[in-house]
N, C-alpha and C positions, 0 to 999 in steps of 0.2 A: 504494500500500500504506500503512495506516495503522497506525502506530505503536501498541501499546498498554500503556498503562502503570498499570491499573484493577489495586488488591488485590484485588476479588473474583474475579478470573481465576486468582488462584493457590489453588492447593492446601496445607490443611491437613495438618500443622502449621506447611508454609511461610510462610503468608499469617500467623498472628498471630505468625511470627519477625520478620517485615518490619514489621508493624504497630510492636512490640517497640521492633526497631533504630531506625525512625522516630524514635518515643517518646524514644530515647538520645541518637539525635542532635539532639533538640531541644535536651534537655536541657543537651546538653557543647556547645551551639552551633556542632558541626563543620556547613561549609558546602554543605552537599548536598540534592540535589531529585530522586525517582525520576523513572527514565526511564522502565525500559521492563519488562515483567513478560513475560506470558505472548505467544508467539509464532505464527501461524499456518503449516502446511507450506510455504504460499505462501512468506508472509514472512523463513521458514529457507532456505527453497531463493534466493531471491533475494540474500540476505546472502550464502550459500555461496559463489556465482557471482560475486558483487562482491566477493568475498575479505575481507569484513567478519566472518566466522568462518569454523571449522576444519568445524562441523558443519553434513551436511545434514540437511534435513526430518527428523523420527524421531530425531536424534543428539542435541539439546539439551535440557538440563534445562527452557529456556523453554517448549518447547512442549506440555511437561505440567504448568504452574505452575509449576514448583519453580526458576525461577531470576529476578533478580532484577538491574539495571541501575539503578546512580545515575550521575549526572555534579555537578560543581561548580555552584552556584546564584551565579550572577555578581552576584543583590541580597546575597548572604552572602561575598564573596570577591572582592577585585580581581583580573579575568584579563585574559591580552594576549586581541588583538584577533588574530586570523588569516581570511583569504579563505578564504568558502566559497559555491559557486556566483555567482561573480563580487560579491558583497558582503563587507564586515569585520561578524565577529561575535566575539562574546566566547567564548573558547574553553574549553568547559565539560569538555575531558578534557587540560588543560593536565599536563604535566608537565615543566614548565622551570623553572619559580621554588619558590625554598624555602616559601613560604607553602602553595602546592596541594600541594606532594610531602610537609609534616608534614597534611595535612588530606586527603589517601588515605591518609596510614600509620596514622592517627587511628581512620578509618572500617576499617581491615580490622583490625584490632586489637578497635574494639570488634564487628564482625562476627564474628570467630573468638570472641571475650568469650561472645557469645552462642548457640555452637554452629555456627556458618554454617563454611562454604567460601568462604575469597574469593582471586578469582584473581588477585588481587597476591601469590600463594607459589607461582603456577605458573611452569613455564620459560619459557613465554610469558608475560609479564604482561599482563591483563586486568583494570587496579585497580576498572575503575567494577560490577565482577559479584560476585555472592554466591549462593549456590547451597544448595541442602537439600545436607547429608552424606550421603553414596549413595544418592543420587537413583535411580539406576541399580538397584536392590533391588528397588525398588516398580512396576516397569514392564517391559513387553516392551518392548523396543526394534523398529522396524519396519522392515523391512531393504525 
């Protein structure tokens, strides 16, 4: 399954809210690099199943453009190093050290700045997502 992380997959006026926060966070030099935009059924239900999310297929803002995945940019931010699939990598959803926890509170501050949903205010926390505000308005959901 291939990852996608293309703004033309998202849906307007999502796609130029991202374009936007991009733009901001060049600007404020917080240190972030999008991951992942729009989703496939496949790729929802897979995540599901791996307990990588709460939603299936149909349940996420991703799979109708409208949500939005950054992670930490390890050329813009010193990260520890953690094992993944038997290699050290630089861990781009680090939340142990004070530099990455003010450089997500950064990004969803100016996320929300910008009208977005970012799930660093939900119960669960979810810092690296950003999401269209009721998303859920504009779509049938597909049971």
């Amino acid at each position: 399954m291939k990852r996608c992380c293309a703004i033309d997959k998202l849906e307007e006026p999502f796609r130029s809210s991202v374009v936007w926060l991009i733009h901001l966070m060049e600007q404020e030099e917080l240190p972030f690099k999008l991951f992942e935009t729009w989703r496939s059924d496949e790729t929802q239900e897979d995540y599901y199943t791996r307990r990588v999310t709460r939603a299936r297929a149909g349940e996420s803002p991703h799979n109708y453009g409208r949500a939005a995945d950054f992670v930490l940019d390890e050329k813009k931010i010193e990260l520890p190093l953690r094992e993944w699939q038997g290699r050290m990598v630089h861990d781009a959803w680090d939340t142990t050290t004070r530099s990455s926890m003010e450089a997500w509170g950064a990004f969803g501050n100016l996320a929300e700045r910008i009208g977005l949903a970012w799930g660093g205010r939900w119960h669960f926390k979810d810092l690296p997502h950003v999401e269209l505000v009721e998303w859920r308005d504009r779509v049938t959901l597909r049971k």
